[in-house]
KOLBAVO-194515 format. One record per residue: z, x, y of N, C-alpha, C in turn; residue in three letters. Coordinates in nm, 4 decimals. Last residue first. Layout:
<sites>
+----------+----------+----------+----------+----------+----------+----------+----------+----------+------+
:      n.z :      n.x :      n.y :     ca.z :     ca.x :     ca.y :      c.z :      c.x :      c.y : resn :
+----------+----------+----------+----------+----------+----------+----------+----------+----------+------+
:        Z :        X :        Y :        Z :        X :        Y :        Z :        X :        Y :  ala :
...
+----------+----------+----------+----------+----------+----------+----------+----------+----------+------+
</sites>
This chain:
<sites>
+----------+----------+----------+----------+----------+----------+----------+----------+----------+------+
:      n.z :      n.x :      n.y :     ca.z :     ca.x :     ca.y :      c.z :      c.x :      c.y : resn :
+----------+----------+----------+----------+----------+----------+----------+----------+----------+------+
:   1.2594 :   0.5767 :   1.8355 :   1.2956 :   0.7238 :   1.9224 :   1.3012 :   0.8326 :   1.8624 :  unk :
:   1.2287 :   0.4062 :   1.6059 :   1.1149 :   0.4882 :   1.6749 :   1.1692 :   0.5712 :   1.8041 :  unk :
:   1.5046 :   0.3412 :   1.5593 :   1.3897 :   0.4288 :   1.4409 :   1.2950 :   0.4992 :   1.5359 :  unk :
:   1.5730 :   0.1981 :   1.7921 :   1.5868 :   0.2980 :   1.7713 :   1.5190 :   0.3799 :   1.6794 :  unk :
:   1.3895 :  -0.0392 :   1.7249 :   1.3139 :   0.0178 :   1.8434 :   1.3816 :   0.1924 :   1.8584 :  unk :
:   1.4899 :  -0.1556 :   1.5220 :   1.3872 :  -0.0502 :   1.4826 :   1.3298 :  -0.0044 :   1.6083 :  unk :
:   1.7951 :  -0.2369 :   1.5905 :   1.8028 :  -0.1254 :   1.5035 :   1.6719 :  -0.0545 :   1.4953 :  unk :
:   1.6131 :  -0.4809 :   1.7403 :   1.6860 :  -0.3829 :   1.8320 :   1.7173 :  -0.2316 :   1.7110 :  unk :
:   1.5095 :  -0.5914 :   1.5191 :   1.4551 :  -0.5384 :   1.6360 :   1.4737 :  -0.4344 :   1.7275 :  unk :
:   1.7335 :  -0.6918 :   1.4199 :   1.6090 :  -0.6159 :   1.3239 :   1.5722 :  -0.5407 :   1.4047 :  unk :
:   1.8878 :  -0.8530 :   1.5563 :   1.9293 :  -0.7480 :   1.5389 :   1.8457 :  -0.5889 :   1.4707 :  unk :
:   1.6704 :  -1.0220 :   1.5809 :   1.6884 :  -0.9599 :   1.7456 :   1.7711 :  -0.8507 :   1.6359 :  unk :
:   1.6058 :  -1.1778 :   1.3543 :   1.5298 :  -1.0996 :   1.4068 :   1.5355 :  -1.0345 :   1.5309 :  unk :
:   1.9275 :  -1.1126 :   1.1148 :   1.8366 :  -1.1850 :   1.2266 :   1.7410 :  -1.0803 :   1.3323 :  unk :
:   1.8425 :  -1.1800 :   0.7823 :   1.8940 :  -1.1335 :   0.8831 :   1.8241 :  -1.1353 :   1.0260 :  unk :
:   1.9340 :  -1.5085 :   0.6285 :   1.8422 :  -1.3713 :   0.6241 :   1.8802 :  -1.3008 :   0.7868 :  unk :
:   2.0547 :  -1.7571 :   0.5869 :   2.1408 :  -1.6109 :   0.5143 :   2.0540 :  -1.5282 :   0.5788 :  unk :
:   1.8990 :  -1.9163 :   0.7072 :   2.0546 :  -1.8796 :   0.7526 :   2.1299 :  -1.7703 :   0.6925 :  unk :
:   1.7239 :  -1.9368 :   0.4808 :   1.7248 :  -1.8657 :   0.6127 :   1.8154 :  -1.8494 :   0.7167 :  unk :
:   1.7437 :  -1.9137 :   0.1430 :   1.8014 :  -1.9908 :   0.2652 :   1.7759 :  -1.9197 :   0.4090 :  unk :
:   1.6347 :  -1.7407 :   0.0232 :   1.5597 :  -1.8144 :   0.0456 :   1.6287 :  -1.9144 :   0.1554 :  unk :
:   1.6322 :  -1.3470 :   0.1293 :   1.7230 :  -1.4627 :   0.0805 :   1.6410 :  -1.6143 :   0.1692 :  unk :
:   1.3698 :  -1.1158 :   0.0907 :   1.5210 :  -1.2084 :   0.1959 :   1.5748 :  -1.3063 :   0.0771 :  unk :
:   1.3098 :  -0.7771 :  -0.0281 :   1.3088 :  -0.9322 :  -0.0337 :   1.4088 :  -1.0063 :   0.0597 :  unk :
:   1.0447 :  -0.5984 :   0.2737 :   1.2230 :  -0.6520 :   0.2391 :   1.2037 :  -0.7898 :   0.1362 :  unk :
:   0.7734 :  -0.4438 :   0.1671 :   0.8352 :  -0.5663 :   0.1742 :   0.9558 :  -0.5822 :   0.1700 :  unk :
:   0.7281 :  -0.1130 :   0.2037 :   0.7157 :  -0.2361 :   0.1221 :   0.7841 :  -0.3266 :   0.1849 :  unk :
:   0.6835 :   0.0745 :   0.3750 :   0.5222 :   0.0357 :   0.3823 :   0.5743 :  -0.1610 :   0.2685 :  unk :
:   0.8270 :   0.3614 :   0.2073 :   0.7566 :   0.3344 :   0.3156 :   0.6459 :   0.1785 :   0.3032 :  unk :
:   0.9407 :   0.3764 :  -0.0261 :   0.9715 :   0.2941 :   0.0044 :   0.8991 :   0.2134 :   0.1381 :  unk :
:   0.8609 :   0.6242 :  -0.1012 :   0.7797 :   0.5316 :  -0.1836 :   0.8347 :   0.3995 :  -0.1236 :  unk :
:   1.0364 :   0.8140 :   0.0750 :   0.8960 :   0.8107 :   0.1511 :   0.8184 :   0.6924 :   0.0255 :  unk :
:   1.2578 :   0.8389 :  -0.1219 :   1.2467 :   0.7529 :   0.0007 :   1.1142 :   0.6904 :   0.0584 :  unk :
:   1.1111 :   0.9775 :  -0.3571 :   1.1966 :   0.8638 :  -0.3692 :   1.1862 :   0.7522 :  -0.2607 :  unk :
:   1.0299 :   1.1714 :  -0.1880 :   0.9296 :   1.0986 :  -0.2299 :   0.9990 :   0.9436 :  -0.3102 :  unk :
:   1.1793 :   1.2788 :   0.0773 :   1.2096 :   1.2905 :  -0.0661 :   1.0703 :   1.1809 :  -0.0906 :  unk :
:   1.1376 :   1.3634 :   0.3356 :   1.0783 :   1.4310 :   0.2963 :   1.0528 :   1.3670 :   0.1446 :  unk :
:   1.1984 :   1.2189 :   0.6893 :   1.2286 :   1.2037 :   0.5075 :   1.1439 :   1.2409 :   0.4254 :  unk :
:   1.0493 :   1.2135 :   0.8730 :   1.1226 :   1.3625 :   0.8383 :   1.1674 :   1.3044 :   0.7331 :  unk :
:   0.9315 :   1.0078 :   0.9070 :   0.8439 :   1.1095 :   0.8157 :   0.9465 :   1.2314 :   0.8160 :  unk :
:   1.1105 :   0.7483 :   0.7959 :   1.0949 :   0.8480 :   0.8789 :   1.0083 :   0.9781 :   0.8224 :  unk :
:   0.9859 :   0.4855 :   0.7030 :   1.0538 :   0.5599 :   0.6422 :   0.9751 :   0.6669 :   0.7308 :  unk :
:   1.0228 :   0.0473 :   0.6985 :   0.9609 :   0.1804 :   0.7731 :   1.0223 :   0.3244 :   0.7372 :  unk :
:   0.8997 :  -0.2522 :   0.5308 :   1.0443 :  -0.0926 :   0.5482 :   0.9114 :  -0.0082 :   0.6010 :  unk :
:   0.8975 :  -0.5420 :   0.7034 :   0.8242 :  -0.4073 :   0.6000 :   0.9043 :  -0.2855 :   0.6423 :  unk :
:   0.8700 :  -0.7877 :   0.8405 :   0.9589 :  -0.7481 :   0.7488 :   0.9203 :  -0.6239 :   0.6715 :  unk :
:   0.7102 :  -0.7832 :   1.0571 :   0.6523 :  -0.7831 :   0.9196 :   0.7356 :  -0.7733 :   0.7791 :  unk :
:   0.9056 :  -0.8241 :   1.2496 :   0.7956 :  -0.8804 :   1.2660 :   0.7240 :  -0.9143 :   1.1325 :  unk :
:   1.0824 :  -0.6269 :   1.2442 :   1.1447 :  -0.7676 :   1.2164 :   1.0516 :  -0.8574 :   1.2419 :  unk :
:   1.0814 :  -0.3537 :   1.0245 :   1.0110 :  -0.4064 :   1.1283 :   1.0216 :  -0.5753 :   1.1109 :  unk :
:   1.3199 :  -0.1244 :   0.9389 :   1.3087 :  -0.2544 :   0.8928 :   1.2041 :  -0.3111 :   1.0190 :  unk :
:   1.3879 :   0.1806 :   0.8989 :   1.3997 :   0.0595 :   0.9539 :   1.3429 :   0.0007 :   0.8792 :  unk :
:   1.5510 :   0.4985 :   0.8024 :   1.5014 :   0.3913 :   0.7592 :   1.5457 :   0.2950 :   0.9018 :  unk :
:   1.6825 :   0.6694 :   1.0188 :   1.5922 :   0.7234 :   0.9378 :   1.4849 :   0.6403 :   0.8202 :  unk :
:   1.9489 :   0.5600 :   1.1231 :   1.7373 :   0.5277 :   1.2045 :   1.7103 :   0.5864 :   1.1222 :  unk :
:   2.1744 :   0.6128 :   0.9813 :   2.0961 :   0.7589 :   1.0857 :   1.9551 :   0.7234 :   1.1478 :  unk :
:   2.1846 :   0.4200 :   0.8796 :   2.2472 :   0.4321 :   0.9219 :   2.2429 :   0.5335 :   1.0659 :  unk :
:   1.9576 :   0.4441 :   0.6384 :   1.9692 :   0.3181 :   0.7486 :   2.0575 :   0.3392 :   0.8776 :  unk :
:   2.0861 :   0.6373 :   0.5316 :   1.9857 :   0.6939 :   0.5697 :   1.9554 :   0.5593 :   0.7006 :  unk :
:   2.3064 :   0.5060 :   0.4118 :   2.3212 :   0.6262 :   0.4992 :   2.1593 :   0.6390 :   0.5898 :  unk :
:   2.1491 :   0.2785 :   0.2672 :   2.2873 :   0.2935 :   0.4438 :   2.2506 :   0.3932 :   0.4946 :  unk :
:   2.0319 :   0.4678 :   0.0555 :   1.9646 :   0.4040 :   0.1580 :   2.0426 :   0.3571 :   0.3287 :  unk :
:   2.3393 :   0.5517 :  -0.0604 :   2.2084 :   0.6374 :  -0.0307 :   2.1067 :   0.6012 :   0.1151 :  unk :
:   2.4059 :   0.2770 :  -0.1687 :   2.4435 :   0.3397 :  -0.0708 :   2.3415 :   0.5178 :  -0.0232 :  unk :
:   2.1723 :  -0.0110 :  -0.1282 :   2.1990 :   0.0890 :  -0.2120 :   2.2710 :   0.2350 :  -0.0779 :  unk :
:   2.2220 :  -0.2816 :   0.0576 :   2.1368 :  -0.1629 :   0.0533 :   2.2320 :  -0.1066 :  -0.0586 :  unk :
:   2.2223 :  -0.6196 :   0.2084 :   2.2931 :  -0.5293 :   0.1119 :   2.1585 :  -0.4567 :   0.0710 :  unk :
:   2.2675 :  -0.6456 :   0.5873 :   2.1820 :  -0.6504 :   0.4905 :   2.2381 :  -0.5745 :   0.3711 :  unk :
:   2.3689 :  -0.8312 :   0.8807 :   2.4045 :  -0.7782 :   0.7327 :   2.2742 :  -0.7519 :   0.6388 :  unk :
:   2.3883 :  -1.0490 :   1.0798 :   2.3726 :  -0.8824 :   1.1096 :   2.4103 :  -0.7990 :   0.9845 :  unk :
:   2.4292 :  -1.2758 :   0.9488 :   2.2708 :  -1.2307 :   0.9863 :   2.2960 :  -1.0965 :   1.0253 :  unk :
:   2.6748 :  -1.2851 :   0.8495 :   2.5804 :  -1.2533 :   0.7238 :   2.4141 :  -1.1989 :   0.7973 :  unk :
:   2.9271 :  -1.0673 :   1.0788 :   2.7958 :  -1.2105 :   1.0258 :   2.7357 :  -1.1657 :   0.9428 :  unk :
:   3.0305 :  -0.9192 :   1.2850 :   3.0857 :  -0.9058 :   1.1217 :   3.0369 :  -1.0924 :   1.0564 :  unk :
:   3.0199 :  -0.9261 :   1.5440 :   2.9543 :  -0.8236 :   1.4866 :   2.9249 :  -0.8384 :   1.2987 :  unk :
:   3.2634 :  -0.9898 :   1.5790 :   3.1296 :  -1.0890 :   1.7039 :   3.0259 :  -0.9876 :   1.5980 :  unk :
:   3.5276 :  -0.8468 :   1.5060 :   3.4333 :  -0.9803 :   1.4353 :   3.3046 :  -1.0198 :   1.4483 :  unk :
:   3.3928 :  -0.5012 :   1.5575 :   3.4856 :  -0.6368 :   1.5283 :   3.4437 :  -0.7230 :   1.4918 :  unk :
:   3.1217 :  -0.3390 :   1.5651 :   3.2262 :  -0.3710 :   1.7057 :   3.2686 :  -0.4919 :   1.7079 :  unk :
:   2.9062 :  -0.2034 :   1.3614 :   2.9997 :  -0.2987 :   1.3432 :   3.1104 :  -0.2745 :   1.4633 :  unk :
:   2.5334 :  -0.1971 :   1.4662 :   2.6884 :  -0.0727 :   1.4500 :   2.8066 :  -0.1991 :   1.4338 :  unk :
:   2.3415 :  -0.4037 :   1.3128 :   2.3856 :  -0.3117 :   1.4305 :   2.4888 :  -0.2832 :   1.4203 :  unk :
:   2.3753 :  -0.4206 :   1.0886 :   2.2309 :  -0.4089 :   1.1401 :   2.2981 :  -0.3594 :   1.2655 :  unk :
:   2.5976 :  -0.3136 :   0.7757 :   2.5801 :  -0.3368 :   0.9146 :   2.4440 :  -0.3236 :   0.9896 :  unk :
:   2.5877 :  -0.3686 :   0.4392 :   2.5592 :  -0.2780 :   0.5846 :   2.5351 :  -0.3402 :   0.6706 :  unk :
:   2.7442 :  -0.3435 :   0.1668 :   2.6650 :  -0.4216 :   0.2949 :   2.6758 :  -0.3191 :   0.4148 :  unk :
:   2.5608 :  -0.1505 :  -0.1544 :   2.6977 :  -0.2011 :  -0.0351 :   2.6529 :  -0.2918 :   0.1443 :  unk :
:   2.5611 :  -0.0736 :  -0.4289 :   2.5385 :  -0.1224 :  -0.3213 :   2.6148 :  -0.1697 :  -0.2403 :  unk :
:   2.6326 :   0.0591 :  -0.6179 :   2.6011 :   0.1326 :  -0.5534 :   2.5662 :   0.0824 :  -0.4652 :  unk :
:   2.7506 :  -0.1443 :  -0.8287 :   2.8189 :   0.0110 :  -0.8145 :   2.7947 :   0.0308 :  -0.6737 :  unk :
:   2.5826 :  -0.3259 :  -0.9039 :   2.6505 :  -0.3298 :  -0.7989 :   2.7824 :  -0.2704 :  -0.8212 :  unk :
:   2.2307 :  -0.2600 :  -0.9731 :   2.3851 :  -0.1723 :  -0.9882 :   2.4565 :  -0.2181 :  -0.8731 :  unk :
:   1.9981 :  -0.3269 :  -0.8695 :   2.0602 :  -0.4275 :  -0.9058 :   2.2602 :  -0.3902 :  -0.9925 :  unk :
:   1.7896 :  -0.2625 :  -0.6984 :   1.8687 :  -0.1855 :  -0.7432 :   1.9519 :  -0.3461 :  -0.7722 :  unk :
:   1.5396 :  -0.2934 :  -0.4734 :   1.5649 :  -0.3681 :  -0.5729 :   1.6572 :  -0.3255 :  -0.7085 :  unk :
:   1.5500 :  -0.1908 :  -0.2417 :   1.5206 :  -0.0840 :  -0.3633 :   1.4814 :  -0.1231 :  -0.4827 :  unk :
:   1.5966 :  -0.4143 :  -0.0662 :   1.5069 :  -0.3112 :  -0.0187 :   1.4576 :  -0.2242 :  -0.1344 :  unk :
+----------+----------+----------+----------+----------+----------+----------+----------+----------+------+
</sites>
């Protein structure tokens, strides 16, 4: 998503809230910079599983974040690794509440 390549600061994240194993898959996973989780974490960032394109809450004020608005997720070229488009879906229908 940041294209941060410090793996200090990145970490996997959960697409939908982690509830045990049934939950703990590479498709309900995406690796984010920890900053970005959080904010992934609160709907304040999505992900549209149609266009793959980051979405950034206009109450995110920082211009850091708000430059993220509008770009391209890279995926992973195997498509069994990339994440899946019901969990995408369901995490951005919350963004937009």
């Amino acid at each position: 998503m940041t294209g941060c390549t410090e793996i200090n600061v990145l970490q996997a994240a959960h697409i939908t809230p982690y509830n045990g194993p049934k939950t703990n898959h590479v498709q309900n996973g995406i690796l984010l910079r920890a900053d970005v989780h959080n904010l992934f974490d609160l709907g304040l960032i999505s992900i549209d599983s149609e266009s793959m394109r980051i979405h950034v809450s206009p109450r995110v004020e920082d211009s850091i974040y708000r430059s993220l608005d509008g770009n391209l997720v890279s995926l992973p070229n195997d498509e069994n690794q990339r994440p899946s488009h019901i969990n995408l879906n369901d995490q951005y229908k919350t963004y937009l509440k």
